[in-house]
C-alpha positions as CSV (number, residue, x, y, z in Angstrom):
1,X,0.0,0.0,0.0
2,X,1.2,3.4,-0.9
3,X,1.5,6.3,1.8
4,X,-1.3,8.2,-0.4
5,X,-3.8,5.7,-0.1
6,X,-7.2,7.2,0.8
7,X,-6.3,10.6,1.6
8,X,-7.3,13.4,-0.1
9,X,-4.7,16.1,-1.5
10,X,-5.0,19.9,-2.8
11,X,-3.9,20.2,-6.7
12,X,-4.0,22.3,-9.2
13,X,-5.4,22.1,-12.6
14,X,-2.9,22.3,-15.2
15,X,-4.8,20.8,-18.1
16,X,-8.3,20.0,-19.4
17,X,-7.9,16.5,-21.6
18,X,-10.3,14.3,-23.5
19,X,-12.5,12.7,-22.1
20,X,-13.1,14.7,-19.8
21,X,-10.0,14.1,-17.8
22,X,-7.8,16.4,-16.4
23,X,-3.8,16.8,-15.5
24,X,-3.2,17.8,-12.3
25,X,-0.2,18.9,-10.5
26,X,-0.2,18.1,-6.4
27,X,1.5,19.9,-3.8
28,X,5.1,18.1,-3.8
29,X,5.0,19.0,-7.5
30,X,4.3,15.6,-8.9
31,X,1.9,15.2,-12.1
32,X,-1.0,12.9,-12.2
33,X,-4.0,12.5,-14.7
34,X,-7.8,12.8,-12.8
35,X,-11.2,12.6,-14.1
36,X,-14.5,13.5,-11.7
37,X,-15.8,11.5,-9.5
38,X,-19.7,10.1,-9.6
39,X,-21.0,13.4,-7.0
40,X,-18.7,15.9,-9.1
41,X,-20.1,14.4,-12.7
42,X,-23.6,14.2,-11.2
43,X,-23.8,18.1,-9.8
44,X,-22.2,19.3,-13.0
45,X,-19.3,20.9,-11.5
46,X,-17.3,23.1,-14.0
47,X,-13.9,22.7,-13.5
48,X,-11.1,24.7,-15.1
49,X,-7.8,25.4,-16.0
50,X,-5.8,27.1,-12.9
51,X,-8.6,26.0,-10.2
52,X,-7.6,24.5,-7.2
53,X,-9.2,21.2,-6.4
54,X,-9.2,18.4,-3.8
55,X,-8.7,15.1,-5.3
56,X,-7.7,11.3,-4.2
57,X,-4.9,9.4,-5.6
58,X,-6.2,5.8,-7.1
59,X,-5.5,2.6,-4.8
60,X,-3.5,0.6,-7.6
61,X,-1.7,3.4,-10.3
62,X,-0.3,6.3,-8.1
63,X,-0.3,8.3,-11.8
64,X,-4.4,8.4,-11.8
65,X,-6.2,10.2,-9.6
66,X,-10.4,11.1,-9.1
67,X,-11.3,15.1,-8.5
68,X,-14.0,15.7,-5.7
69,X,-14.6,19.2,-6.4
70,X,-13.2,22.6,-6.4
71,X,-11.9,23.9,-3.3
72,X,-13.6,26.5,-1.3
73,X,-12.5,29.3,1.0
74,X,-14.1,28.0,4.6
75,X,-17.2,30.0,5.0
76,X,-16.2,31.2,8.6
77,X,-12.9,33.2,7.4
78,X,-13.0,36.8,6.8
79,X,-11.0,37.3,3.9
80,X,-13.9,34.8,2.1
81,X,-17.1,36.4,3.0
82,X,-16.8,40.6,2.3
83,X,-19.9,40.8,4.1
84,X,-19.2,39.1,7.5
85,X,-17.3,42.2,9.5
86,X,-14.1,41.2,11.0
């Protein structure tokens, strides 16, 4: 078993491929191919070039990955929400 098994990781979109797939680079600068997951393909999630994402490496090829969704700011944080006061 690989030390990413199971756990999710922020990446970046670098790429949108055929297929709708998508190239992805992760944190420690590694490059893996991801397509959407059931929930992200099912709510119709638009994901593009430059967005930061939260995805899960697969179980058997570390190179292949599945995208959750975009990330989001967390809705408590100031800098997020211009109309909570600080």
């Amino acid at each position: 078993m690989s030390e990413h098994d199971g756990q999710l990781l922020d990446a970046t979109v670098l790429a949108e491929l055929p297929q709708r797939l998508f190239r992805l680079s992760l944190a420690d600068d590694t490059t893996i191919i991801a397509g959407l997951s059931t929930e992200a393909k099912r709510l119709g999630l638009p994901i593009n070039v430059g967005m930061r994402v939260t995805v899960r490496r697969a179980r058997l090829d570390p190179a292949r990955g599945t995208i959750f969704g975009p990330q989001c700011s967390h809705p408590l944080d100031p800098a997020s929400n211009p109309r909570q006061p600080s």
